[in-house]
DSSP file (Angstrom, degrees, kcal/mol; ACC not computed):
  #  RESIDUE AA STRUCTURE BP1 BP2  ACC     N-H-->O    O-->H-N    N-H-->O    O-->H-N    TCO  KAPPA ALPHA  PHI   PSI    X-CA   Y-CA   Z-CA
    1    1 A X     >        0   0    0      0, 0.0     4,-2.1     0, 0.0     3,-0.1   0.000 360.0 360.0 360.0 -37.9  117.4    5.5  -57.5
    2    2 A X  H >>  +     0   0    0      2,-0.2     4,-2.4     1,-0.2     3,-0.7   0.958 360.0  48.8 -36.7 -78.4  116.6    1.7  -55.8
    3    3 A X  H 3> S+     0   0    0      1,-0.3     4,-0.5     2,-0.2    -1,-0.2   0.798 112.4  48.6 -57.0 -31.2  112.9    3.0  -54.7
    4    4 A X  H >4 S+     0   0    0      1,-0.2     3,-0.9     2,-0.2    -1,-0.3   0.918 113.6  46.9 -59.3 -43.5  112.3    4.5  -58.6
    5    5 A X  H X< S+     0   0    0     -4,-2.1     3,-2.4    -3,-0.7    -2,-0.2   0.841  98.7  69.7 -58.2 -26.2  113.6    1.0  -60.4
    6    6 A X  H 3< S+     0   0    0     -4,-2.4    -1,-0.2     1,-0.3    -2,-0.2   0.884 102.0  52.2 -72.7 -26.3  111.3   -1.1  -57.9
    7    7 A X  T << S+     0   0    0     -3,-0.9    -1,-0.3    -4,-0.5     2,-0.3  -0.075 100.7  63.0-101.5  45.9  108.5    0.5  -60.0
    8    8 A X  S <  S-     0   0    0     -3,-2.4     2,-0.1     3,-0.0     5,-0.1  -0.816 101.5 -89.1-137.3-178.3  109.4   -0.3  -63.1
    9    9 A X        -     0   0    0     -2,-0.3     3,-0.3     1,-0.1    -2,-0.1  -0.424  39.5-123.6 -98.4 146.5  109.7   -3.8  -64.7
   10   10 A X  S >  S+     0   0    0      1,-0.2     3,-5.4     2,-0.2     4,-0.2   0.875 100.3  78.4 -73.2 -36.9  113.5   -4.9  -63.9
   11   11 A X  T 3  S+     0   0    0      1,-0.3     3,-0.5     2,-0.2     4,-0.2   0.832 102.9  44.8 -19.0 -76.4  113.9   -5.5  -68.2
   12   12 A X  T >> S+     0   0    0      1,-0.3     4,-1.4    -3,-0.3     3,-0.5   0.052  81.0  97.6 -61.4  -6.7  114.1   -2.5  -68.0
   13   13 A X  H X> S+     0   0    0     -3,-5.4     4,-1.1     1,-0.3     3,-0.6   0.799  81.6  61.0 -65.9 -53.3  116.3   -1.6  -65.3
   14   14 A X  H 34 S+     0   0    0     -3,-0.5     4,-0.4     1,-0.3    -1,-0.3   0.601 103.0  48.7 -70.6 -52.2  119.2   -1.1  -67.2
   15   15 A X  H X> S+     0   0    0     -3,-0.5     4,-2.9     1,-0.2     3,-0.9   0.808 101.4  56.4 -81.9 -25.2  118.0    1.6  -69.3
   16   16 A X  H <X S+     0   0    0     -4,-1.4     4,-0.6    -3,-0.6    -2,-0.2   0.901 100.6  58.8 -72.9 -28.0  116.6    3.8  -67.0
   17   17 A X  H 3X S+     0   0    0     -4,-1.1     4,-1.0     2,-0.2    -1,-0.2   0.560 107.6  52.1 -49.6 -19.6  119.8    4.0  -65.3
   18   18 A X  H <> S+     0   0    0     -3,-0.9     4,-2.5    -4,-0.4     5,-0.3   0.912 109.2  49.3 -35.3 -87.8  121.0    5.2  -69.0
   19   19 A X  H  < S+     0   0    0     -4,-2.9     4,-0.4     2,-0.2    -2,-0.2   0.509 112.6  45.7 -56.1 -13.0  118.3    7.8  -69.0
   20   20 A X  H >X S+     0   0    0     -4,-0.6     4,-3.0     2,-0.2     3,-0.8   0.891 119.0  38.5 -82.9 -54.5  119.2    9.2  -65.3
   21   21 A X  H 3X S+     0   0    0     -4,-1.0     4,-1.9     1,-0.3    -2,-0.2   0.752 121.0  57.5 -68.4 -20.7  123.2    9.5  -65.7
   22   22 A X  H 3X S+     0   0    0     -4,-2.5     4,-2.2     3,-0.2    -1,-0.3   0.905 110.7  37.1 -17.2 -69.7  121.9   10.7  -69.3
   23   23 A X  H <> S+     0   0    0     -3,-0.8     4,-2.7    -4,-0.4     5,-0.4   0.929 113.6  52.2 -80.7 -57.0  120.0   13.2  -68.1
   24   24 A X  H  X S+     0   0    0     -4,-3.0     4,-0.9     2,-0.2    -2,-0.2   0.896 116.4  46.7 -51.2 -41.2  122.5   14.4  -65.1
   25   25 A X  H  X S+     0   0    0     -4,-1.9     4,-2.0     1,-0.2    -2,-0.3   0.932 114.6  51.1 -37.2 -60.2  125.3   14.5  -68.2
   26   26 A X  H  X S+     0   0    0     -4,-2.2     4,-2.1     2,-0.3    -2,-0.2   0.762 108.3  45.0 -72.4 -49.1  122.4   16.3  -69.8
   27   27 A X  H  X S+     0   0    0     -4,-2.7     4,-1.9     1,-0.2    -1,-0.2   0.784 113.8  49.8 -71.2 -30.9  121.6   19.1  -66.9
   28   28 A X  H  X S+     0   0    0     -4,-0.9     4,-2.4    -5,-0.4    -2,-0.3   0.927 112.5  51.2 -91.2 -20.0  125.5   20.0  -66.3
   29   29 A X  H  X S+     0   0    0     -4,-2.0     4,-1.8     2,-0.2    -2,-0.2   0.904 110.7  47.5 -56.0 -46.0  125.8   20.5  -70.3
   30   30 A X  H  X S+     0   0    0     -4,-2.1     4,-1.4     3,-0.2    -1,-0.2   0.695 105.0  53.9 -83.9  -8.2  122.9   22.7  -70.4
   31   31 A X  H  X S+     0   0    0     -4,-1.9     4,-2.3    -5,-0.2     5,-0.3   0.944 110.7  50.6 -67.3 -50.9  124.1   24.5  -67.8
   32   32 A X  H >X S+     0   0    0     -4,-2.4     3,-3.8    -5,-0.2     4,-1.2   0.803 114.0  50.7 -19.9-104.2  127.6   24.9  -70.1
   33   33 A X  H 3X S+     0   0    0     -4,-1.8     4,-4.2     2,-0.3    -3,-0.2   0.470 110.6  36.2  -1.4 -83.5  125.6   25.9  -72.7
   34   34 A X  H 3< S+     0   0    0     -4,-1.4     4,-0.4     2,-0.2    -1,-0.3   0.466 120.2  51.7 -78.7  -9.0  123.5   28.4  -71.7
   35   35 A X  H XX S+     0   0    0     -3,-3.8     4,-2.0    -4,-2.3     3,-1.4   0.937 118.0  36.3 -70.9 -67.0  126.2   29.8  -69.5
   36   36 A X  H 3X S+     0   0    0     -4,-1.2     4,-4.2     1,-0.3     5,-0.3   0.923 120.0  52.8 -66.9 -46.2  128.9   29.9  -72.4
   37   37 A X  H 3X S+     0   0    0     -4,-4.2     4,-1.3     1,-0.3    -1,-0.3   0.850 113.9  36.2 -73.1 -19.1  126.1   30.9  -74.9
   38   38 A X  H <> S+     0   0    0     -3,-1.4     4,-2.8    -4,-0.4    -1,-0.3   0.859 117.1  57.4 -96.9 -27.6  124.5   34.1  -73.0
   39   39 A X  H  <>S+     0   0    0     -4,-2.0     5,-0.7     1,-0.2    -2,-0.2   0.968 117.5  38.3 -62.2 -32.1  128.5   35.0  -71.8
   40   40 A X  I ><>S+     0   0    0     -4,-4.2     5,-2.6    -5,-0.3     3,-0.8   0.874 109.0  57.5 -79.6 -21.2  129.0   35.0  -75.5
   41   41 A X  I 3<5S+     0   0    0     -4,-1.3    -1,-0.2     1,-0.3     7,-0.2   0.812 114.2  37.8 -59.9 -52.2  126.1   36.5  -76.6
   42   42 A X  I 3<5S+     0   0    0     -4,-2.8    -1,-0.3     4,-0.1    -2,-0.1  -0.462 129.2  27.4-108.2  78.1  126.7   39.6  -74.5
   43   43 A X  I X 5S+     0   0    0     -3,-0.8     3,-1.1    -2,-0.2    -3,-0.2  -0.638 130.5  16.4-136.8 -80.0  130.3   39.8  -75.0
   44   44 A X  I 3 <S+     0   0    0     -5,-0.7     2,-1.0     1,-0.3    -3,-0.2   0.918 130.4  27.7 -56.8 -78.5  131.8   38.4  -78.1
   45   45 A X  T > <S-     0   0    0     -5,-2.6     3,-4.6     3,-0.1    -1,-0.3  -0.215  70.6-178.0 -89.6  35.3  128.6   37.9  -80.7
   46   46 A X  T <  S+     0   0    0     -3,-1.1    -4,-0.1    -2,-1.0    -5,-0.1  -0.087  79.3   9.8 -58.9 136.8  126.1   40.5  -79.7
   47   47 A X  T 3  S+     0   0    0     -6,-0.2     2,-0.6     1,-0.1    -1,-0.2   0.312 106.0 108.8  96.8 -24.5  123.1   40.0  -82.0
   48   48 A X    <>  +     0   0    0     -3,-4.6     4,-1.5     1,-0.2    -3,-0.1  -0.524  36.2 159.7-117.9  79.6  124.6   36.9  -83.0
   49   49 A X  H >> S+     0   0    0     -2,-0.6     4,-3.3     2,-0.2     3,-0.6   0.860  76.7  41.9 -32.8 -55.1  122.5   34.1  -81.5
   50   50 A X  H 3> S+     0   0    0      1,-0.3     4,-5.6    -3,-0.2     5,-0.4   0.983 108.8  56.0 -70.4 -36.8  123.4   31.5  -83.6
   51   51 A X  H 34 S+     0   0    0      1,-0.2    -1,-0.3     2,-0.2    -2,-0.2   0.734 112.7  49.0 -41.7 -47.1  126.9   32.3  -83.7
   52   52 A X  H XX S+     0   0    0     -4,-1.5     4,-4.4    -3,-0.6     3,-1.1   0.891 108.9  47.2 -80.7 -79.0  126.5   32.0  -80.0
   53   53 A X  H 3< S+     0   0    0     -4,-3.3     4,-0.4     1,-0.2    -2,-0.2   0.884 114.7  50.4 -34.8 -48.2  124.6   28.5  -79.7
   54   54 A X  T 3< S+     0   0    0     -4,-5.6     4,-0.4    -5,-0.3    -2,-0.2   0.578 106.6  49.8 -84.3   3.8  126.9   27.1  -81.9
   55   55 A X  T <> S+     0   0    0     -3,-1.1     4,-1.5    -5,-0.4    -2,-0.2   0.784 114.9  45.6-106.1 -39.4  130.0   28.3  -80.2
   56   56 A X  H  X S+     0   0    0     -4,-4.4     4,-1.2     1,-0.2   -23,-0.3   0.620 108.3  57.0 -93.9   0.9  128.6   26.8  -76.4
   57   57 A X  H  > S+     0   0    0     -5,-0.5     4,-3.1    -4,-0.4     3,-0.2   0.912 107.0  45.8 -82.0 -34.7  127.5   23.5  -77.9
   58   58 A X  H  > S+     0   0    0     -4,-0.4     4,-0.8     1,-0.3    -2,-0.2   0.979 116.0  49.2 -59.6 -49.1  131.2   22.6  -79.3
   59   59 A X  H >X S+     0   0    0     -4,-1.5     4,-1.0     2,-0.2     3,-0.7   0.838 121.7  30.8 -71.9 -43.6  132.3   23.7  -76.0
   60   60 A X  H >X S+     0   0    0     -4,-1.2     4,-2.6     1,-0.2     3,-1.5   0.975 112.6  62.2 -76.6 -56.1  129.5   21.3  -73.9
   61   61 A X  H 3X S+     0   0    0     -4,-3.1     4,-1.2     1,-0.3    -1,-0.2   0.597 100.5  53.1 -77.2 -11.7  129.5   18.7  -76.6
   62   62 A X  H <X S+     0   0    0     -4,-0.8     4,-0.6    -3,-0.7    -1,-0.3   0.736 117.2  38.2 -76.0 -51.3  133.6   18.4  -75.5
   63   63 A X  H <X S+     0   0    0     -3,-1.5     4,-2.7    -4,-1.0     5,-0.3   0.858 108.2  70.1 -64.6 -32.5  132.3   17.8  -71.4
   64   64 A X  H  X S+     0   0    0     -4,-2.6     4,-2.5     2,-0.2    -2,-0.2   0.932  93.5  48.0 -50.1 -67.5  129.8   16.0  -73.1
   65   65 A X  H >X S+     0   0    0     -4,-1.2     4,-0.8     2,-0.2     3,-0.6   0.834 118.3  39.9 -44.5-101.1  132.3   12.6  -74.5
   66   66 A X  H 3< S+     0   0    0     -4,-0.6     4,-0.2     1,-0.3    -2,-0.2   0.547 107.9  53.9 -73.3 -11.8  133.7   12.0  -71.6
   67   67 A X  H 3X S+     0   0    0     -4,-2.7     4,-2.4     3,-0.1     5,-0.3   0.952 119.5  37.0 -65.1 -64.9  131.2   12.4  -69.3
   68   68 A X  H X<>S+     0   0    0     -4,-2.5     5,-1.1    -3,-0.6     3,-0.6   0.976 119.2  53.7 -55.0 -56.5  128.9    9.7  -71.3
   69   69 A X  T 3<5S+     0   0    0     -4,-0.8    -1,-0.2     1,-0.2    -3,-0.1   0.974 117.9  29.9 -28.0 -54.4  132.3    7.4  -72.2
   70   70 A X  T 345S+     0   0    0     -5,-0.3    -1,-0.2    -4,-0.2    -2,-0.2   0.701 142.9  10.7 -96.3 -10.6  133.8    6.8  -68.7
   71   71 A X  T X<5S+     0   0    0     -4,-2.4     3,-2.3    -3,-0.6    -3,-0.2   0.271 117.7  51.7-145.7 -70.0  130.3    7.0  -66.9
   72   72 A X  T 3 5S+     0   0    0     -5,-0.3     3,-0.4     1,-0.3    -4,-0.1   0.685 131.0  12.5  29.2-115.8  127.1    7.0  -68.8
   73   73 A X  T > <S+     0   0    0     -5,-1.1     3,-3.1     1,-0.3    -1,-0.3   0.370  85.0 130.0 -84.7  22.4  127.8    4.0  -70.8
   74   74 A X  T <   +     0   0    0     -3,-2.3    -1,-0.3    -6,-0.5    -2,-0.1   0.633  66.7  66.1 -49.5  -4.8  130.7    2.7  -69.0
   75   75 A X  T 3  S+     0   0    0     -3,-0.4    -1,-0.3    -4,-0.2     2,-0.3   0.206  85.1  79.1 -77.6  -1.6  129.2   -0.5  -68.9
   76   76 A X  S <  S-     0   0    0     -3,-3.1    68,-0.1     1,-0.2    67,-0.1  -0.774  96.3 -91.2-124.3 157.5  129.2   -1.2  -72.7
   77   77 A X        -     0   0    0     -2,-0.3     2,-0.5    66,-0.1    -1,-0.2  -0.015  44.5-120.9 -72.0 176.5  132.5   -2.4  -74.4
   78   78 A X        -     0   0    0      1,-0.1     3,-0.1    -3,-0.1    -1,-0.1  -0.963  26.8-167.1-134.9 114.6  134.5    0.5  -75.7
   79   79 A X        -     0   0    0     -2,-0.5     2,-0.4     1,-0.3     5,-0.1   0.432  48.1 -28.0-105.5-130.2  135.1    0.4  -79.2
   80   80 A X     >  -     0   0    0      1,-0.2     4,-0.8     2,-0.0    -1,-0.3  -0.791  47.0-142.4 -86.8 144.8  137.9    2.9  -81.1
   81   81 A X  H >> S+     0   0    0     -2,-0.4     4,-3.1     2,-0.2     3,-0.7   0.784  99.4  50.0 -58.0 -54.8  138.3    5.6  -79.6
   82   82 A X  H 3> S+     0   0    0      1,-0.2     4,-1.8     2,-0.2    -1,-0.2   0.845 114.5  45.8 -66.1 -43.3  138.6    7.5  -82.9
   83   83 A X  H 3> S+     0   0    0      3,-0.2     4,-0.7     2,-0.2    -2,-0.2   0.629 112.3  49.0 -39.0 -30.4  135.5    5.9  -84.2
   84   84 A X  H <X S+     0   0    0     -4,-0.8     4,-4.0    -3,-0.7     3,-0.2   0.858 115.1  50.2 -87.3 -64.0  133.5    6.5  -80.8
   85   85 A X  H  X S+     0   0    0     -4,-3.1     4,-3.0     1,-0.2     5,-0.5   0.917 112.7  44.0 -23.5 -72.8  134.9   10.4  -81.1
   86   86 A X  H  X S+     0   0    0     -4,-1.8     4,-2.1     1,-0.3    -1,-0.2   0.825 112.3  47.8 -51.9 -47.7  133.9   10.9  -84.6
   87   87 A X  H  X>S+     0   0    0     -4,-0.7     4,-3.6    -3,-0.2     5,-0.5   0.904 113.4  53.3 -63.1 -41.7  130.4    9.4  -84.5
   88   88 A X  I  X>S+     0   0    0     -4,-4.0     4,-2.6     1,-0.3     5,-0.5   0.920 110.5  40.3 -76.2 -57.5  129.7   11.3  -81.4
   89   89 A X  I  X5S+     0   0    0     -4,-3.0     4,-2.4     1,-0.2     5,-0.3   0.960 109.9  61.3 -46.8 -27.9  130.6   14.9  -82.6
   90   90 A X  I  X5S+     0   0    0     -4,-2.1     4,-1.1    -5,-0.5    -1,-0.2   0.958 106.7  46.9 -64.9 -30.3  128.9   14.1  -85.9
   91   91 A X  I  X5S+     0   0    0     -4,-3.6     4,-3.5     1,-0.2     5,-0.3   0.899 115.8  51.1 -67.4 -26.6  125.4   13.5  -83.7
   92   92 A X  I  X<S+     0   0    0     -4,-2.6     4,-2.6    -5,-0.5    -1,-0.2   0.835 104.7  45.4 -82.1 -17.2  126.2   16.5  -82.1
   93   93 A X  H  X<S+     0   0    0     -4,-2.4     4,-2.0    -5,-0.5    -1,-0.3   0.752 117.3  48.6 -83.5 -15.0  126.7   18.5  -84.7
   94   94 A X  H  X S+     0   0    0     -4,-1.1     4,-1.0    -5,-0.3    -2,-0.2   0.943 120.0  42.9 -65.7 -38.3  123.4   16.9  -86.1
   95   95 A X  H  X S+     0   0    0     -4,-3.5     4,-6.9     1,-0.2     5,-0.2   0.936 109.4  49.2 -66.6 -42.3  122.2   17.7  -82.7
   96   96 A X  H  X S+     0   0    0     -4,-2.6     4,-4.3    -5,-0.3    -1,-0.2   0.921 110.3  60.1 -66.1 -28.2  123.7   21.3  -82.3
   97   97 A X  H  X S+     0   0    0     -4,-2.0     4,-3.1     2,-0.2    -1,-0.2   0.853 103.0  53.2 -66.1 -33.1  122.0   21.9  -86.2
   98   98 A X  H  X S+     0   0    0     -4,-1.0     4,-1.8     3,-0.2    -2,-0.2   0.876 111.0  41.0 -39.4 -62.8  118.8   21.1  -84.6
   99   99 A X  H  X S+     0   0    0     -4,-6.9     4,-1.3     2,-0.2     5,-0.3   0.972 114.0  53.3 -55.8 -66.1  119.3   23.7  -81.9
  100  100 A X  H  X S+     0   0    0     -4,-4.3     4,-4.2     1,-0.3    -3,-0.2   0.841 111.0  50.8 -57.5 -27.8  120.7   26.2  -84.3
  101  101 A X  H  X S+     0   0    0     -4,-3.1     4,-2.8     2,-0.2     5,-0.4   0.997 107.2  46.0 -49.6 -67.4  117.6   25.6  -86.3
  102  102 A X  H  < S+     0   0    0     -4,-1.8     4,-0.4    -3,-0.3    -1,-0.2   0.690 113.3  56.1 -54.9 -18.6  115.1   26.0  -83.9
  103  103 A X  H  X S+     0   0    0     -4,-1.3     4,-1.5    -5,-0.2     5,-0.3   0.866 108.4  47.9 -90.2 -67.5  117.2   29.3  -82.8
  104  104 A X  H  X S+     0   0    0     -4,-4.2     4,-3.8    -5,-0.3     5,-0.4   0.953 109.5  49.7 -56.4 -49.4  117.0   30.7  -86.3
  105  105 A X  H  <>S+     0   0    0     -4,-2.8     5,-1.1     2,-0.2     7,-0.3   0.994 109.6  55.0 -41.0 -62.1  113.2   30.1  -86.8
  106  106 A X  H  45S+     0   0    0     -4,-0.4     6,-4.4    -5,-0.4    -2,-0.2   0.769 118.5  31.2 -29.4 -58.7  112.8   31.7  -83.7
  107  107 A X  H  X5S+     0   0    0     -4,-1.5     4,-1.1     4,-0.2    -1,-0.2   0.915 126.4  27.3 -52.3 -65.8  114.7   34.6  -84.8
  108  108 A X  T  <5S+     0   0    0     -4,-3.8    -3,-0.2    -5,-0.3    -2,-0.1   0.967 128.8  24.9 -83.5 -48.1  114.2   35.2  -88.6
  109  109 A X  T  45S+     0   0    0     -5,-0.4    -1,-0.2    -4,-0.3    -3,-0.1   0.564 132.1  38.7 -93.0  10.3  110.8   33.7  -89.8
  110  110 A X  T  4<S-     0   0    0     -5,-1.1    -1,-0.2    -6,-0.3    -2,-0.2   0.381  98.9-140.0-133.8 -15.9  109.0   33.9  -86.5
  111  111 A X     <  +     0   0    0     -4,-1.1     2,-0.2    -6,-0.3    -4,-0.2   0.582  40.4 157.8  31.5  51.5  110.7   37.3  -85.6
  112  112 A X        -     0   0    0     -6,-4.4     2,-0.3    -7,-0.3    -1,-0.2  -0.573  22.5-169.8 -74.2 145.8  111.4   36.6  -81.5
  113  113 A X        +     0   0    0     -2,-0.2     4,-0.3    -5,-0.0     3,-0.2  -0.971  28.3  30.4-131.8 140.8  114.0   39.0  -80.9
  114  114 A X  S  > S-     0   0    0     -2,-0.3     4,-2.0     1,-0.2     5,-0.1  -0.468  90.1 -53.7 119.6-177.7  116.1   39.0  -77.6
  115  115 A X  H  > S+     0   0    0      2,-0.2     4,-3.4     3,-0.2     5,-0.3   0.924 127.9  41.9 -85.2 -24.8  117.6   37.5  -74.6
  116  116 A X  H  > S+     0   0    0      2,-0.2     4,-6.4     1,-0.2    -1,-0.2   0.918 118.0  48.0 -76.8 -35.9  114.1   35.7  -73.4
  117  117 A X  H  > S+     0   0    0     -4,-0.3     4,-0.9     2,-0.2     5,-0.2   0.983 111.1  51.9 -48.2 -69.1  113.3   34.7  -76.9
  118  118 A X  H >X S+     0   0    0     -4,-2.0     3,-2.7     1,-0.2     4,-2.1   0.808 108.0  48.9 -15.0 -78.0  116.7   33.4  -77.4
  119  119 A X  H 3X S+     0   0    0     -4,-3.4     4,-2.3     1,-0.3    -1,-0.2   0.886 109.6  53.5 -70.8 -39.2  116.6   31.3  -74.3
  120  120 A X  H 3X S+     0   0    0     -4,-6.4     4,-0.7    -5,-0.3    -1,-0.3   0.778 106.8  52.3 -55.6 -11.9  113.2   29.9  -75.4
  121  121 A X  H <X S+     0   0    0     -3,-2.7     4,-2.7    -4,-0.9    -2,-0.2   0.801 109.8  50.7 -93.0 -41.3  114.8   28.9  -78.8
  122  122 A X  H  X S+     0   0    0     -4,-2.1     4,-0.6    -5,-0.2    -2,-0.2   0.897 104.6  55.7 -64.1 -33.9  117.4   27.2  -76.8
  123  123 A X  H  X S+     0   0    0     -4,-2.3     4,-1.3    -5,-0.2    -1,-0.2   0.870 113.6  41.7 -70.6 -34.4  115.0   25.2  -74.5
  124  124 A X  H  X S+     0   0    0     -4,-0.7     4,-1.9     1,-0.2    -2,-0.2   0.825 111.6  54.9 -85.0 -22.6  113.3   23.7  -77.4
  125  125 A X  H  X S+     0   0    0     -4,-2.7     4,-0.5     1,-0.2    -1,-0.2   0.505 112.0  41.2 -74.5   1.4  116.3   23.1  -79.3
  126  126 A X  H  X S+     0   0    0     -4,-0.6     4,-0.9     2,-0.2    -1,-0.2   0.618 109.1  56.1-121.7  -8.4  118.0   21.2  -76.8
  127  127 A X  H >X S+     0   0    0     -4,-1.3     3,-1.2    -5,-0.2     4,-0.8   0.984 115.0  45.4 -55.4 -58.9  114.9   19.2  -75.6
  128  128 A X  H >X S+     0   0    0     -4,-1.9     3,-0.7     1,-0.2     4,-0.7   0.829 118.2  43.9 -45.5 -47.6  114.8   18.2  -79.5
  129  129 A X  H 3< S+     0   0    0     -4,-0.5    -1,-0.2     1,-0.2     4,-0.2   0.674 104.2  62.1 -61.3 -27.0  118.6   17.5  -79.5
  130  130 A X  H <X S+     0   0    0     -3,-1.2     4,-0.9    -4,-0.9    -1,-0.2   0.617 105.1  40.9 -86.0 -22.4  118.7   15.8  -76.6
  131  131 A X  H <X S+     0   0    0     -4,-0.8     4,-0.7    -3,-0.7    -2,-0.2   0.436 112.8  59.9-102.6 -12.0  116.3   12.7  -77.7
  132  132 A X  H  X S+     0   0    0     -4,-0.7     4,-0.8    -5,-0.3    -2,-0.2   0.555 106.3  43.5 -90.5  -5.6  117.9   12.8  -80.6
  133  133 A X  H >> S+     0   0    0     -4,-0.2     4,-3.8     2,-0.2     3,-0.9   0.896 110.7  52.6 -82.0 -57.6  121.3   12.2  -78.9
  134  134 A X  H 3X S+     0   0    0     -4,-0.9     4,-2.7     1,-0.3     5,-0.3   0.950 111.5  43.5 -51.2 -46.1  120.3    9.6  -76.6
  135  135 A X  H 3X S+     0   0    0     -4,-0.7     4,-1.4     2,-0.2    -1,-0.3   0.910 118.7  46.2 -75.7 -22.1  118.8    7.5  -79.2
  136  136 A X  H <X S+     0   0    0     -3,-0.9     4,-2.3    -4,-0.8     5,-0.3   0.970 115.9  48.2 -80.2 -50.2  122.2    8.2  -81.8
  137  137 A X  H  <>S+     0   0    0     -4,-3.8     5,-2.0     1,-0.2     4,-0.2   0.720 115.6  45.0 -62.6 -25.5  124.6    7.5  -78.8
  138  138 A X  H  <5S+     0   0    0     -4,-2.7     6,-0.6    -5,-0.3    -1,-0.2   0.805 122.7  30.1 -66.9 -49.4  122.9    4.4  -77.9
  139  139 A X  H  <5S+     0   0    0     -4,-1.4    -2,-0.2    -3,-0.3    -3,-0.1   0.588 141.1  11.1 -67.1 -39.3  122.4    2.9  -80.7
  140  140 A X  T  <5S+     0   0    0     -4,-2.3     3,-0.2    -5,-0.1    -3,-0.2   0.880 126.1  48.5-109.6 -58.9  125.5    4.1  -83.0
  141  141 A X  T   5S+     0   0    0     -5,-0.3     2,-0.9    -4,-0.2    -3,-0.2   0.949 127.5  16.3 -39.1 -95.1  128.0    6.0  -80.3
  142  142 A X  S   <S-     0   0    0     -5,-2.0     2,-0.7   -64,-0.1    -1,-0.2  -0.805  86.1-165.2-147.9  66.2  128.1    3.2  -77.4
  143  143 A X        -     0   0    0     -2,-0.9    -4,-0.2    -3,-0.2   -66,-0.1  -0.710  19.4-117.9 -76.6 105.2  126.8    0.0  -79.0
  144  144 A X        -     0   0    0     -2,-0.7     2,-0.2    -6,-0.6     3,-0.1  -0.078  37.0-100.1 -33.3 136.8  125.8   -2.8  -76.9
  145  145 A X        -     0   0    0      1,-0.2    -1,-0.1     3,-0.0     3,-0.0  -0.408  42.4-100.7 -26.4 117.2  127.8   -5.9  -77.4
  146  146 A X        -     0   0    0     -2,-0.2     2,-0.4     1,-0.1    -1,-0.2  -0.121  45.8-113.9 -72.7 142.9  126.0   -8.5  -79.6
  147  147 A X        -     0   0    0     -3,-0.1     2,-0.2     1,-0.0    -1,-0.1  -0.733  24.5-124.9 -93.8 142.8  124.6  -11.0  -77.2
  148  148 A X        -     0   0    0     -2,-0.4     2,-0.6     1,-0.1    -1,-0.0  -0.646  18.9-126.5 -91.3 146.6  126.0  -14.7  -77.3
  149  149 A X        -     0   0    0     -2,-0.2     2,-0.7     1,-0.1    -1,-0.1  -0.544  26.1-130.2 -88.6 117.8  123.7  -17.3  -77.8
  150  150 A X        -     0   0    0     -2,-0.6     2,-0.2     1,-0.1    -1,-0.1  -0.498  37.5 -94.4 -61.5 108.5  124.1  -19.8  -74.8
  151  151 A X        -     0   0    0     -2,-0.7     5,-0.4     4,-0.1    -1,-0.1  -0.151  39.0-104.8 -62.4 127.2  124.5  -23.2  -76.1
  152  152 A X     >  -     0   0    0     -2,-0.2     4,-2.4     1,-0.2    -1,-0.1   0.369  28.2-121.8 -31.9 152.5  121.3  -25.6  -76.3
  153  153 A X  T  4 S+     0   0    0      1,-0.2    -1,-0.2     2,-0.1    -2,-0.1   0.321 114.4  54.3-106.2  53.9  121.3  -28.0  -73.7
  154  154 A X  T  4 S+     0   0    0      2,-0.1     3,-0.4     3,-0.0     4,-0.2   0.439 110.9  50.0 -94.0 -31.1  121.3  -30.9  -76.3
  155  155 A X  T >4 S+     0   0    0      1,-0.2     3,-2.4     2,-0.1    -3,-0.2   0.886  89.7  81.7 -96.0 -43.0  124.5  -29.3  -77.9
  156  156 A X  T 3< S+     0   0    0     -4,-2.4    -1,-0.2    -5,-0.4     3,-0.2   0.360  92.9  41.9 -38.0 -15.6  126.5  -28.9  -74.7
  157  157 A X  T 3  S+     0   0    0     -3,-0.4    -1,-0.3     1,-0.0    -2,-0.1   0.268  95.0  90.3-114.6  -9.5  127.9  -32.5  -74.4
  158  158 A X    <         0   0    0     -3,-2.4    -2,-0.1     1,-0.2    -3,-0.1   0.562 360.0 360.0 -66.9   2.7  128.5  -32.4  -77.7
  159  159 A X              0   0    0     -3,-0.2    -1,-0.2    -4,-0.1    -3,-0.1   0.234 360.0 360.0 -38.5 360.0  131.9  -31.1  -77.7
């Protein structure tokens, strides 16, 4: 990871280190995913994509917390727990409506049928979901710590 930051401006450093463990979170989720959703697809829900989609995102979006809490953003204060929870399953379920959208177009007005269709509706729904996570969890989820303003030094002996 060293030799990829040396070519970016160090500002920055911080966040691209976000966006990899982001993204590694991101790769073993859509492996969840698209394992739980095609076992469910041809066992439980045949026929029933979304049913399917929506059933392996609850199940990722569960690896999903504590992978991003405890390493992801583990550098940013940790704020309640029941507050951090809630916000994040509500992006996800914003997120996972995004997938299921993009899964239903696919299917009903666009009229892909199948397992390859299927898995194309899932690749764009979770690209789409997925930039929409980062920026909700970052921002909402796992909120930097307000920065303190270092006092002038004119103000510093004025104690």
């Amino acid at each position: 990871m060293r030799p990829i930051l040396n070519l970016i401006p160090e500002r920055w450093h911080g966040l691209a280190r976000e966006v990899a463990k982001f993204g590694v979170v991101g790769v073993f989720n859509t492996i969840v995913s698209f394992g739980v959703g095609n076992l469910l697809l041809h066992t439980v829900f045949q026929h029933g994509e979304v049913k399917a989609s929506t059933a392996a995102s609850l199940i990722a979006t569960v690896f999903a917390y504590g992978l991003n809490r405890f390493w992801t953003y583990r550098h940013r204060p940790s704020g309640s727990l029941r507050r951090e929870y809630a916000l994040f399953f509500f992006f996800n379920a914003v997120g996972m409506g995004i997938t299921a959208l993009v899964t239903w177009v696919t299917k009903y007005p666009l009229g892909f049928d199948g397992v390859a269709a299927y898995n194309a509706a899932q690749v764009v729904g979770l690209v789409l979901s997925t930039v929409f996570r980062f920026w909700a969890y970052r921002t909402f989820v796992f909120r930097q710590a307000p920065a303190v303003a270092d006092p002038s030094p004119e103000m510093a002996g004025t104690r």
